[in-house]
Every structure is written in C-alpha cells, then in structure tokens.
C-alpha positions in Angstrom: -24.2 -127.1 -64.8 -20.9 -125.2 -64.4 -18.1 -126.6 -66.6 -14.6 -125.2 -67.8 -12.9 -125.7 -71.1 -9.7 -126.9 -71.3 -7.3 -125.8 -72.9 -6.8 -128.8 -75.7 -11.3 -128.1 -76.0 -10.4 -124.9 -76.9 -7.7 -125.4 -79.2 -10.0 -128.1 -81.4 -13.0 -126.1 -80.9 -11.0 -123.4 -83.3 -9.5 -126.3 -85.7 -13.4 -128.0 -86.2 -15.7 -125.4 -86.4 -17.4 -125.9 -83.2 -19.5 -123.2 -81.4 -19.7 -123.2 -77.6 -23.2 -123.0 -77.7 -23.8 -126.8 -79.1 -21.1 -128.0 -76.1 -23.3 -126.3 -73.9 -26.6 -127.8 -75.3 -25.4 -131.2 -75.3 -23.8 -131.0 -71.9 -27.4 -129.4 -70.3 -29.7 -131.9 -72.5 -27.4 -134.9 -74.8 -29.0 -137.1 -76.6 -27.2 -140.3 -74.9 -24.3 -140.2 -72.1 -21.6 -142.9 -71.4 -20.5 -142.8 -68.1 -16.6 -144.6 -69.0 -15.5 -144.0 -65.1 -15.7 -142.2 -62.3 -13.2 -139.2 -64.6 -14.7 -139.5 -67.7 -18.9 -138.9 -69.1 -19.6 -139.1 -72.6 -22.3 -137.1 -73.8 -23.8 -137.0 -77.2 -26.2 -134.8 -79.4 -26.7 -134.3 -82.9 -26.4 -130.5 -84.3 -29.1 -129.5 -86.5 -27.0 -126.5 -87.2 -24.4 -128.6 -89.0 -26.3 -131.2 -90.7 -27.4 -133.7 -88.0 -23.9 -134.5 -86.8 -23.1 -136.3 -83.4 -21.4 -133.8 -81.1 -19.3 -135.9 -78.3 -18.5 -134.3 -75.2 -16.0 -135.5 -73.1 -15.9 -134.1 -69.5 -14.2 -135.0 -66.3 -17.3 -134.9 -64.0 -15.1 -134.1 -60.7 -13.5 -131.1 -62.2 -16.2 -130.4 -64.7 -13.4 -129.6 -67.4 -14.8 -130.0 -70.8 -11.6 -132.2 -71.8 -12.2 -132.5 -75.6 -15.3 -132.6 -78.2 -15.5 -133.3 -81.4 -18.1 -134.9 -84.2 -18.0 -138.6 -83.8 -19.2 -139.7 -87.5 -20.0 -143.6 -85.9 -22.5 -142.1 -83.2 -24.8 -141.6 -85.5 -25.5 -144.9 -86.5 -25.8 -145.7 -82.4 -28.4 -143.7 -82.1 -27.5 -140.2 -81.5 -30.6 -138.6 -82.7 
C-alpha cells in the first residue's frame, strides 16, 4: 500500500521516537483497524521494539496521507496485541 507522510507525521515522528519502519508495519499488517469515516482508518499494532506499545496510525484512505501516529497507552488494554 502506497501512503505519504504528512507533514504534522513527520514532525511527531522526530518529537516521539518513532521509526518509519513500525508505521509501515502496522499500516501493511495492524493488529486492529477503526474505520471512523470515509477520511479517517485507525490502525493499530504493538512494537516489540519499544516494549509492546500500541502504535496508532491515522491515515486518510482517499489520499493515503499518513495524517498523524503516535503510541496510544489505552489501546493496549483494548486489545492491541
């Protein structure tokens, strides 16, 4: 799946640590996905690489911009294994 990163994805994935390899992961296999509309999917995965945590992925499915990600600490109780 072709995506782009915006430009706000790119600034948090500097600030948090995050590698574009575990975005890319959890956009070709996540754990769960939220489809919130027809402009937003959620996807999820954990990454073993920095202790289990719940990556979220937020893309815009008609664009395929990668709109923001970061670890959401209260997937992990909702299943994101």
């Amino acid at each position: 799946m072709e995506y782009r990163l915006s430009r706000h994805a790119l600034d948090v994935m500097t600030e948090r640590g995050i590698k574009e390899k575990w975005i890319r992961d959890t956009i070709q296999n996540p754990s769960l996905k939220h489809e919130k509309s027809s402009k937003e999917i959620n996807l999820f995965s954990p990454i073993d690489e920095n202790d289990n945590r719940c990556l979220k992925v937020v893309v815009n499915p008609v664009s395929m911009i990668v709109v923001t990600v970061y670890f959401d600490r209260n997937m992990r109780k909702r299943g994101c294994k």
